[in-house]
C-alpha positions as CSV (number, residue, x, y, z in Angstrom):
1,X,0.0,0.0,0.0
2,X,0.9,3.3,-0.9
3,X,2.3,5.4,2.3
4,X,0.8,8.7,2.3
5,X,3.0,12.4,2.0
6,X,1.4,15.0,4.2
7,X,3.3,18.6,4.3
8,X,3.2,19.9,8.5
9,X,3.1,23.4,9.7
10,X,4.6,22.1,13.4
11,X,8.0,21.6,13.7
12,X,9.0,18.0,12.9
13,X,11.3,16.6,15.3
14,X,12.0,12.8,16.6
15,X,9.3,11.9,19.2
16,X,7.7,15.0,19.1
17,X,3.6,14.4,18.4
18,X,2.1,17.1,16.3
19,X,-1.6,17.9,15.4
20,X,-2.8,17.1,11.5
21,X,-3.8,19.8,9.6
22,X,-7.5,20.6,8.7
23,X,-8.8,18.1,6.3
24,X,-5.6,15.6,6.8
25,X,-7.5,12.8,9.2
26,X,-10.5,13.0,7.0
27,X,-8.4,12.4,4.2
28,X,-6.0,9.3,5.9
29,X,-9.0,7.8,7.9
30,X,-12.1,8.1,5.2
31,X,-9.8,8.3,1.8
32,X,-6.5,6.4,2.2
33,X,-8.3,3.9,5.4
34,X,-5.1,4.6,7.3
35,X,-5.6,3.5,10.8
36,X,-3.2,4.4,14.7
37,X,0.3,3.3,14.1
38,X,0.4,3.4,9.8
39,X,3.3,4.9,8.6
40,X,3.9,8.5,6.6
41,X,5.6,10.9,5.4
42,X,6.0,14.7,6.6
43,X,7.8,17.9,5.6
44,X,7.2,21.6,6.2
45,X,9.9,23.2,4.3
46,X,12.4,23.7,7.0
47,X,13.6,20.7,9.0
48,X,13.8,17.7,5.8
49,X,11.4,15.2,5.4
50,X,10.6,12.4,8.0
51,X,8.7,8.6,8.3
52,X,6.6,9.4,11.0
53,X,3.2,7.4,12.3
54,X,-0.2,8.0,12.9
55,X,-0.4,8.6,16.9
56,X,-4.2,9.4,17.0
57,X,-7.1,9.5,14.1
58,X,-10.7,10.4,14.7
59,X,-13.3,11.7,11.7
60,X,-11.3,14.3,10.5
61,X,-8.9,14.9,13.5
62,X,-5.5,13.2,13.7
63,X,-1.7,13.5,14.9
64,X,1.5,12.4,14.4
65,X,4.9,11.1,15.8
66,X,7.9,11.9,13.8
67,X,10.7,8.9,13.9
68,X,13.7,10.0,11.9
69,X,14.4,12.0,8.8
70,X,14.6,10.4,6.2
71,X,15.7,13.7,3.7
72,X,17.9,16.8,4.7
73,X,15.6,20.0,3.5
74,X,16.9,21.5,0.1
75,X,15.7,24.5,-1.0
76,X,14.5,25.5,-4.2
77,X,16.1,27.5,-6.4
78,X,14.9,31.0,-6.7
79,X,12.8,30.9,-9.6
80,X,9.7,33.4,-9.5
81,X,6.8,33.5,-11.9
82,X,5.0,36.5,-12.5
83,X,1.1,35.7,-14.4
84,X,-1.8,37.5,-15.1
85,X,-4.7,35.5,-13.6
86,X,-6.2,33.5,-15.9
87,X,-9.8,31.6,-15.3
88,X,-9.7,29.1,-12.6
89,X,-9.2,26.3,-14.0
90,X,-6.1,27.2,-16.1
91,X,-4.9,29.0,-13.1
92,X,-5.2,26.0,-10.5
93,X,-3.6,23.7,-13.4
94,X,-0.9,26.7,-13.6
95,X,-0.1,27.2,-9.8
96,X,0.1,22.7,-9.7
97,X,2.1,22.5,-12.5
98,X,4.6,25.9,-11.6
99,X,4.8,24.0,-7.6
100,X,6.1,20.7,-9.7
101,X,8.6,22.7,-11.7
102,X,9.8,23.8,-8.6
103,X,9.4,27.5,-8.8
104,X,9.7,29.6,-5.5
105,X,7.1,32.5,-5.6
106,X,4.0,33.0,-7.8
107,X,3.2,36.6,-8.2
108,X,-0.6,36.9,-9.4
109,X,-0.1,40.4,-11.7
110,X,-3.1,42.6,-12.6
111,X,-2.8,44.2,-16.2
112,X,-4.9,46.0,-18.4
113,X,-6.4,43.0,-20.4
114,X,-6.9,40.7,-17.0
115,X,-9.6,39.1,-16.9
116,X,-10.1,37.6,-13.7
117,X,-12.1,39.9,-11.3
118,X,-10.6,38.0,-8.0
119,X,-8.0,35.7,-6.9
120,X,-8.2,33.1,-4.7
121,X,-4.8,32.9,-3.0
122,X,-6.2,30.5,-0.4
123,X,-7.3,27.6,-2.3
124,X,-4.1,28.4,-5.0
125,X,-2.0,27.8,-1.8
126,X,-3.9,24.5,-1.0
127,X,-3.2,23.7,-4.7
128,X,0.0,24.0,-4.4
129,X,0.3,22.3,-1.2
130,X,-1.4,19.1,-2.5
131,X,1.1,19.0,-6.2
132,X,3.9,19.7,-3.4
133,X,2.9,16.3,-1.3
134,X,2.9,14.2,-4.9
135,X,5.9,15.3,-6.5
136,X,8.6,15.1,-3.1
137,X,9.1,18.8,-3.1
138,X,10.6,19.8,0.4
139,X,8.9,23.0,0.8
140,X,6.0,24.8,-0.6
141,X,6.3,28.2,-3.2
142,X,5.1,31.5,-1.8
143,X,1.8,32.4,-3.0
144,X,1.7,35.9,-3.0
145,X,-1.1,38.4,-3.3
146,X,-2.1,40.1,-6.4
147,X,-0.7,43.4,-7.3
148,X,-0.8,45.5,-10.2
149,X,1.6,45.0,-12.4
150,X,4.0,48.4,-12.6
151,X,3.5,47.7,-8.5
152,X,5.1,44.6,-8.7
153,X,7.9,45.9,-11.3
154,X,8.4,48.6,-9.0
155,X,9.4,46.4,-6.2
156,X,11.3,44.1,-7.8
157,X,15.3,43.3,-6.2
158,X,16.1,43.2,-9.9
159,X,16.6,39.7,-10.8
160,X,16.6,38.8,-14.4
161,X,13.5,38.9,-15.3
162,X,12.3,37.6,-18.8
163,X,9.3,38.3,-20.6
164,X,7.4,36.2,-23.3
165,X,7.8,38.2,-26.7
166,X,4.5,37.0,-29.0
167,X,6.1,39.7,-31.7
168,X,9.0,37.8,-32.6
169,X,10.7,40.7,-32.5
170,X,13.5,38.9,-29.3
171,X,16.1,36.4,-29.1
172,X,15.4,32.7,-28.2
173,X,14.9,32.3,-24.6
174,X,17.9,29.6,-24.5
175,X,20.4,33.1,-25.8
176,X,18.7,35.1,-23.4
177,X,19.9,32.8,-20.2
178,X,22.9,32.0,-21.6
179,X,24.9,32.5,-18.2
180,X,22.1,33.2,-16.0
181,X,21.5,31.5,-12.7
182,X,18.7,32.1,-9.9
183,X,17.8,34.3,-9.2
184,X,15.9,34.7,-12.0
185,X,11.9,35.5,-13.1
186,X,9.5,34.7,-15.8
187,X,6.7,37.6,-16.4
188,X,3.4,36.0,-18.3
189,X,1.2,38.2,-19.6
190,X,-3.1,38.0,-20.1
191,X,-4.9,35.9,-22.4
192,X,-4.8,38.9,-25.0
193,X,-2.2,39.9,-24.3
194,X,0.2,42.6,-22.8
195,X,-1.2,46.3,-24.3
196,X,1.7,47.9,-26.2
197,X,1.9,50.8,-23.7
198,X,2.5,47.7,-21.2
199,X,4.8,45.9,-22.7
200,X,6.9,48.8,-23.5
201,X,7.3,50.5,-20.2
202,X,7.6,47.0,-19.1
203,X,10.8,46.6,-21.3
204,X,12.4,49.6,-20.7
205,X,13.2,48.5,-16.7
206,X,16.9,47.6,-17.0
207,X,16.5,44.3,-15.6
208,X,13.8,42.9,-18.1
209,X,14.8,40.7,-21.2
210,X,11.9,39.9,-23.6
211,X,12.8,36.2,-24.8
212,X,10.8,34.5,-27.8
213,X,9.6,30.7,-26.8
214,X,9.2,29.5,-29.9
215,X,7.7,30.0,-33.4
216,X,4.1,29.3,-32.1
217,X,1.4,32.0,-29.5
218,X,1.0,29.9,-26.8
219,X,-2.2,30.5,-24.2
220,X,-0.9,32.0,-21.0
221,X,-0.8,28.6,-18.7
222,X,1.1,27.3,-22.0
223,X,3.4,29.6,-21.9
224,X,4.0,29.9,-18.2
225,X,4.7,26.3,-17.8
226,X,7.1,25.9,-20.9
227,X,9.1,28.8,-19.7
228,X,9.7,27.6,-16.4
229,X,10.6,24.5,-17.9
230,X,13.3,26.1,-20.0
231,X,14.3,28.6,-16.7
232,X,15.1,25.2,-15.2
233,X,17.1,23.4,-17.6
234,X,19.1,26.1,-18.0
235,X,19.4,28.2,-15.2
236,X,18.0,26.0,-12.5
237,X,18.5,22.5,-10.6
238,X,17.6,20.2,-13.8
239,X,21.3,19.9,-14.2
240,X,21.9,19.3,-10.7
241,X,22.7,15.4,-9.9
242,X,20.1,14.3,-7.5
């Protein structure tokens, strides 16, 4: 049977019981029939990962004992993505699929041509909490609020950041990271688009590099997804032995 992965907001350490989190004994007692004394696995993106047991399990309460660590915690490498909200389910598919790619921070970016009238940053950061549990991850990417976008360019530490060009106007993105490293950011614009006054006073910040992906327009969670895969097998951990 398949041992469940549970991230924990307690401090994990040897002997120490800890409480579940809301909707975690539900889901080992009524889902995965996991029963006092099954094994598990915990993390919570600062002490490793650790086989640890089920102490207690009641309807939807449970706890846990930690035995030993099993993993040292790694952190990810400081990838960011910047989006425009798309609708929600491109954007929960997005936010699952950015967590597995191992991004670090997801920036929800308001532009002239978004869409989406709210953002739900709570249930995006129980999305990414769940794809964090399946795919090993050792911590969990920042959600952050959303912001307007010449906010959020405004505040940036300057990082290279690099922006999907739909013109075809820019280099490849594989030129443009050609002796990058993290950190290092991916801005994705709306559905239709960044407006030309946008994407101009967007390029003209010093630390912005438009980069084409390809000869094809890509939909936003498209192109978020494929540029973060090419952020990370050139400039992040994909090259990094495991």
């Amino acid at each position: 049977m398949s041992i469940p992965r549970l991230y924990a907001e307690a401090d994990l350490a040897e002997g120490a019981e800890i409480d579940a989190l809301p909707g975690q004994g539900h889901y080992l007692g009524q889902v995965m029939r996991k029963r006092e004394g099954d094994l598990l696995v915990l993390f919570n993106g600062r002490h490793g990962e650790w086989r640890a047991r089920i102490a207690a399990i009641r309807k939807d309460k449970a706890s846990f004992v930690p035995e030993a660590r099993i993993r040292e915690q790694v952190a990810s490498p400081d990838i960011r993505l910047l989006l425009a909200p798309v609708k929600r389910d491109a954007l929960d598919w997005t936010v699952e699929k950015a967590t597995e790619l191992g991004v670090r921070r997801i920036q929800p970016v308001i532009t002239a041509r978004t869409v989406v009238g709210r953002v739900n940053t709570d249930r995006l950061r129980a999305v990414a909490r769940e794809a964090a549990e399946q795919c090993e991850r050792l911590d969990l990417p920042e959600i952050a609020e959303p912001m307007d976008l010449h906010r959020a360019l405004d505040g940036w530490d300057g990082a290279p950041l690099l922006v999907g060009d739909a013109r075809g106007n820019a280099p490849p993105a594989g030129v443009v990271l050609a002796g990058k490293a993290p950190p290092i950011g991916l801005l994705v614009g709306p559905e239709g688009g960044f407006t030309g006054q946008e994407l101009d006073a967007v390029r003209r910040r010093p630390f912005v590099s438009p980069a084409a992906l390809g000869p094809r327009i890509l939909r936003a969670e498209t192109a978020a997804v494929a540029g973060l895969a090419v952020l990370q097998a050139l400039a992040g951990d994909w090259a990094v032995p495991t």
